[in-house]
C-alpha positions as CSV (number, residue, x, y, z in Angstrom):
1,X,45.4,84.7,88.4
2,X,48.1,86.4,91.0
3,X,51.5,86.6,89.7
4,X,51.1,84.4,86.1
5,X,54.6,85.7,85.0
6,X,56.4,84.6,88.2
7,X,54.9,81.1,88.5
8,X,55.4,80.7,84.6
9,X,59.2,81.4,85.2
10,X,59.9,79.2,88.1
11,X,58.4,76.2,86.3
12,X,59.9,76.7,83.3
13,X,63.5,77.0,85.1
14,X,62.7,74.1,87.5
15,X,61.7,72.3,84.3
16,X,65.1,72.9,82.3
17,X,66.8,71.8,85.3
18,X,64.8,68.4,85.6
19,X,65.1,67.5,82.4
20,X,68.9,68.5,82.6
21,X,69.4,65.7,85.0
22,X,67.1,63.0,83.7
23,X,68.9,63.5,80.6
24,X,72.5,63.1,82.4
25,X,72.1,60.1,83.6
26,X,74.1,57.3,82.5
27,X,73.0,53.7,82.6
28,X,76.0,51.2,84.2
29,X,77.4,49.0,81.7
30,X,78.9,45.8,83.1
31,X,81.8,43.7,81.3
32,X,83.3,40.6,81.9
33,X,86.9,40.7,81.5
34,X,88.3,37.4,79.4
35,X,85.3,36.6,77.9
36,X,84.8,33.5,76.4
37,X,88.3,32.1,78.3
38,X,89.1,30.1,81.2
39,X,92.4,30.8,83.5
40,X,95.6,30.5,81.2
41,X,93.6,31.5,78.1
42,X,94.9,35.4,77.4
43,X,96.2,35.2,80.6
44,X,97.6,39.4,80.7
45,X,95.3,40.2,78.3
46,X,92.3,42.4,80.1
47,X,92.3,42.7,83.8
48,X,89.9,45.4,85.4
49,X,91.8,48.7,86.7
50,X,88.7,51.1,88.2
51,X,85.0,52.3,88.0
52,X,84.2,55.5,88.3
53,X,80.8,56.8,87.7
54,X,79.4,53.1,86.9
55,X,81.6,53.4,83.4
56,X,84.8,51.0,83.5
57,X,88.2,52.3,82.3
58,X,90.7,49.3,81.7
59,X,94.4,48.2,81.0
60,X,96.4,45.5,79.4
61,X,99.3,43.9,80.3
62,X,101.0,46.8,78.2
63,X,99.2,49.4,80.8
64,X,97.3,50.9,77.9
65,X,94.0,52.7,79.3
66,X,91.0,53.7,77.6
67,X,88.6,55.8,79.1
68,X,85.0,54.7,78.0
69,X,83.9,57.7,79.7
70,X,86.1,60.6,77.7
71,X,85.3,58.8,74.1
72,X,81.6,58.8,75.1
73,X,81.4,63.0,75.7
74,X,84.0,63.2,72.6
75,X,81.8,61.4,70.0
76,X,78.9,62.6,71.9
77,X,76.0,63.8,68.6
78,X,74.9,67.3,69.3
79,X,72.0,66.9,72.1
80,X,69.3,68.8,70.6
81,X,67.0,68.0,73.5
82,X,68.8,69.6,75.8
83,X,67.8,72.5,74.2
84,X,64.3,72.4,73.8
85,X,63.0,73.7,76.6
86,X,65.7,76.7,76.1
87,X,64.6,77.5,72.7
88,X,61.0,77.3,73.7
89,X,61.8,80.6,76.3
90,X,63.4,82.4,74.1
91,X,61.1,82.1,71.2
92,X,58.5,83.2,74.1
93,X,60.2,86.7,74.8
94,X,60.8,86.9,71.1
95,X,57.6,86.3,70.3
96,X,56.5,88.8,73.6
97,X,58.0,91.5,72.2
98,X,55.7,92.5,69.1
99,X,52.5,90.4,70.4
100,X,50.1,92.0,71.9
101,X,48.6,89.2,73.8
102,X,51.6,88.8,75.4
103,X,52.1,92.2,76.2
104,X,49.3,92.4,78.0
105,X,50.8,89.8,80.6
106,X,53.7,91.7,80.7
107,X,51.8,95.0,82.2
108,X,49.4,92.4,84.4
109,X,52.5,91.2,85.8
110,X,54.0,94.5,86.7
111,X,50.9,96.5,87.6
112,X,50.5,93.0,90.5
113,X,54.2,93.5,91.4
114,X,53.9,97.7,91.2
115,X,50.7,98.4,91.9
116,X,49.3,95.7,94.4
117,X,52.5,95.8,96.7
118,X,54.0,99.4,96.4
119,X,58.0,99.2,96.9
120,X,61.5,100.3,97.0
121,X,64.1,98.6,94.6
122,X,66.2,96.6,96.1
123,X,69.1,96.3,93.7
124,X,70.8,92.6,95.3
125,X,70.2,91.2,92.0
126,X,73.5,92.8,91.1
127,X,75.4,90.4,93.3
128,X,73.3,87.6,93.0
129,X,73.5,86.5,89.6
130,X,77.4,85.9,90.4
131,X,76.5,83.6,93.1
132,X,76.4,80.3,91.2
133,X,79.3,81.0,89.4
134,X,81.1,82.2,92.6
135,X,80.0,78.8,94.4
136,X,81.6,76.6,92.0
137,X,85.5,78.4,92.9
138,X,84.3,78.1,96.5
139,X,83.8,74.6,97.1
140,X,86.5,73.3,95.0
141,X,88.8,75.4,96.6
142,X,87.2,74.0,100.3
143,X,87.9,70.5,98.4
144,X,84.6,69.4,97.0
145,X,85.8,68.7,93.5
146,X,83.6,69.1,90.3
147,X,83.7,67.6,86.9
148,X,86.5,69.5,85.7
149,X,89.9,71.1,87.0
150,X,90.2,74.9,87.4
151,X,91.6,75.8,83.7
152,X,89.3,73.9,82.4
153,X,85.4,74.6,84.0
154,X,87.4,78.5,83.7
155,X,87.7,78.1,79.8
156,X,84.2,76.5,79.9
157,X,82.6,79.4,81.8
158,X,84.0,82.1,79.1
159,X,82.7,80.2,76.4
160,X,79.3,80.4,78.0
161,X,79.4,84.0,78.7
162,X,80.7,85.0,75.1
163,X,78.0,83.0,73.9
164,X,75.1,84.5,76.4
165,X,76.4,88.3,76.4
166,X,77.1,88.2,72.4
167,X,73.5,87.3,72.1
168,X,72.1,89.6,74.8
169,X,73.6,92.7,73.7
170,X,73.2,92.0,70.1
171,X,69.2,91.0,70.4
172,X,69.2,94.6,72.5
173,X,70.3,96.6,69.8
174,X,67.3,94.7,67.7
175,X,64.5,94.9,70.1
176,X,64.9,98.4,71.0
177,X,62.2,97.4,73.8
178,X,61.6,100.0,76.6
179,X,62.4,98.9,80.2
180,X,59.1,99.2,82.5
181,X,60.8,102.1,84.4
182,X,61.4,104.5,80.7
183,X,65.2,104.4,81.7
184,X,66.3,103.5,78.4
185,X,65.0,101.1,75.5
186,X,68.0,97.9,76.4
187,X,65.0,96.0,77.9
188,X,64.9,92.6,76.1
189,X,66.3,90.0,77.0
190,X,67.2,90.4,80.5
191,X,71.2,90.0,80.5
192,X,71.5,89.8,84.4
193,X,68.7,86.6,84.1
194,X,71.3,85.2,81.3
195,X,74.2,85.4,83.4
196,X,72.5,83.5,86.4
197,X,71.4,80.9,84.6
198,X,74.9,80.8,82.8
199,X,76.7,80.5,86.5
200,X,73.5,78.0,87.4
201,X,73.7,75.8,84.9
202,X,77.5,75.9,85.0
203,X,77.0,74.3,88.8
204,X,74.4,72.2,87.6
205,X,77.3,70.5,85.1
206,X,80.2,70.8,87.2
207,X,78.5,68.8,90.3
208,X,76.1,66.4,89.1
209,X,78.0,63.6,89.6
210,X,78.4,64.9,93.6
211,X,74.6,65.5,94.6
212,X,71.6,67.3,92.5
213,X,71.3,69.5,95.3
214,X,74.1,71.9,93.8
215,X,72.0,71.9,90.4
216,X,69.0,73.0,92.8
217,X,70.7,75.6,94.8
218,X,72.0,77.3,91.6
219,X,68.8,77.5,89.9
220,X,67.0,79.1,92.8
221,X,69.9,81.5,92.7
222,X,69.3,82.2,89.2
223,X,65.0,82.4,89.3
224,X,65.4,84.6,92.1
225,X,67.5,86.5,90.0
226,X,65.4,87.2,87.2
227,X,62.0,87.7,89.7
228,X,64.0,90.5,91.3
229,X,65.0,92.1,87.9
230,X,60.4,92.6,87.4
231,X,60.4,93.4,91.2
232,X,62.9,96.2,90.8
233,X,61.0,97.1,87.3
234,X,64.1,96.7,85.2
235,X,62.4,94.2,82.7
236,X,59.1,92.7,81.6
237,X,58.0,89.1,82.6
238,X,59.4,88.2,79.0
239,X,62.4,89.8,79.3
240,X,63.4,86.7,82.0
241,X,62.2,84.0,80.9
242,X,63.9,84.8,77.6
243,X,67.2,86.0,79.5
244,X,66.7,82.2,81.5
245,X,67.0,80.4,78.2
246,X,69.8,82.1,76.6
247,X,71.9,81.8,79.6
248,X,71.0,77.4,79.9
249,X,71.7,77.1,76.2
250,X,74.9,78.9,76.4
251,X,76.1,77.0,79.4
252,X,74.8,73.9,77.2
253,X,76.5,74.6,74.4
254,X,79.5,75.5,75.8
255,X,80.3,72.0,77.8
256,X,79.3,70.1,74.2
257,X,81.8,71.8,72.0
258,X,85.0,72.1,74.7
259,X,85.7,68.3,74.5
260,X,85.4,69.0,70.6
261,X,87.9,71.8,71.1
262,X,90.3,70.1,73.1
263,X,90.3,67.0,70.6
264,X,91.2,69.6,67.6
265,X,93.1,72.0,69.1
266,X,94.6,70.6,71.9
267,X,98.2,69.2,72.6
268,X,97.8,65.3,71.2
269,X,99.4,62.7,73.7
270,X,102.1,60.5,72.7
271,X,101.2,57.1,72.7
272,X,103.8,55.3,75.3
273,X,103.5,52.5,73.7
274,X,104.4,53.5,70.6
275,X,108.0,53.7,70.5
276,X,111.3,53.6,67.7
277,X,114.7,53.2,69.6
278,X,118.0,53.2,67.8
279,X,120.8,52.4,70.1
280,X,124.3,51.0,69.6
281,X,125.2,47.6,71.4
282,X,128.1,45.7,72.1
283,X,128.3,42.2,72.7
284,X,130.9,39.6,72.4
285,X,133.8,42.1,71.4
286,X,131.3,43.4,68.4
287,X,129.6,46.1,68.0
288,X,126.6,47.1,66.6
289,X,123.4,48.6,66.2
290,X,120.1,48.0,67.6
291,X,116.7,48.6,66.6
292,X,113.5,48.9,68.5
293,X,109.9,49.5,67.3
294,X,106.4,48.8,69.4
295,X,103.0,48.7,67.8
């Protein structure tokens, strides 16, 4: 079998991104406003402000909105399978490391790549792992918008990398695994795998709602990433695909708990309609005072 590690890693990557999108999508929900009432029933009661996304938000004749869409991701249970397919690649490499079966695909894979097709390193894996990340700044800033404003996706994306570098660098120190070149023993998981799948998954979020094509683009970004770290012999076959999961369930994790964040942390809104005046009047050569409370 040519290549087994390569193939393996492009369908499991593909994979997580599939199921990343079927998962996404949200089924339209359609409301009748003044249900159960003819005209002059309620007659400012409901009325239909926009749809975005297929999921209404509405108003009342006191201009309060609710946003199905925000109290959906806020009371959103944690998706656990979302996170399957991640766990199931890093439990591979972890498994890899000490099993000798598994080892032994690691050297097949590298003695096809280093043997079969002798080669210089070619070290553009450096720069490419930024590329989803850095396409995400790029087209907002040429005015295709993403899910979230700058500060925000910004705050997202350093959650995602404390999450994937914390556990890269700490999971180094406990492998101690040898790289395939001897340089040193930092070889499992790949961290430059983890951060392209961080920056692809990351697109894949922030532009799901524009075209799947941008979830596509940054997930070949990302498996070319992680094939050139085995083609420049910088890490076993294992090495990747666990370095792929850590970086999708950081990403993962890191859009479920911000709108958590925001709710606890965050600056809470004032209700507009909710207000308490106390003014003085005059009327009719008296004076007074005046009091004023909405619900």
């Amino acid at each position: 079998m040519k290549r087994p590690a390569a193939v393996v890693l492009f369908v499991l990557c593909f994979c997580a991104l599939g199921h990343a999108q079927v998962s996404d999508t949200i089924k339209e929900v359609s409301v009748t406003p003044g249900w159960g009432s003819g005209p002059g029933v309620f007659p400012h009661r409901t009325t239909f402000l926009q749809q975005r996304d297929t999921v209404p938000v509405w108003t009342d004749s006191l201009h309060r909105r609710y946003d199905w869409q925000k109290a959906a991701v806020l009371n959103r249970p944690f998706p656990v399978q979302s996170f399957i397919l991640p766990a199931a690649m890093i439990a591979y490499g972890v498994t890899a490391v000490h099993n000798g079966t598994l080892q032994k695909l690691n050297s097949s894979a590298k003695e096809e790549i280093w043997s079969d097709i002798p080669h210089k390193p070619f070290p553009i894996d450096n720069y490419l792992m930024f590329t989803p990340t850095l396409a995400v700044y790029a087209l907002n800033a040429a005015g295709i918008h993403g899910e979230h404003d700058f500060k925000d996706r910004t705050i997202i994306l350093l959650m995602a990398n404390i999450f994937a570098n914390g556990t890269v660098f700490s999971v180094k120190n406990w492998s101690h695994e040898l790289r395939p070149d001897g340089s040193n023993y930092q070889s499992f998981p790949s961290g430059h795998t983890a951060e392209a799948f961080v920056g692809a998954e990351f697109m894949r979020e922030e532009y799901k709602d524009v075209s799947p094509w941008y979830g596509f683009a940054g997930y070949a970004a990302a498996t070319a990433t992680g094939l050139l770290r085995m083609y420049n012999d910088k890490h076993w076959a294992s090495d990747v695909v666990a370095g792929a999961g850590v970086g999708i369930a950081s990403a993962r994790l890191a859009y479920w708990l911000y709108p958590k964040m925001q709710r606890l942390f965050g600056k809470k809104e004032k209700d507009p309609e909710k207000v308490t005046v106390l003014m003085p009047t005059y009327q009719s050569g008296t004076f007074g005072l005046a009091y004023v409370k909405t619900f």
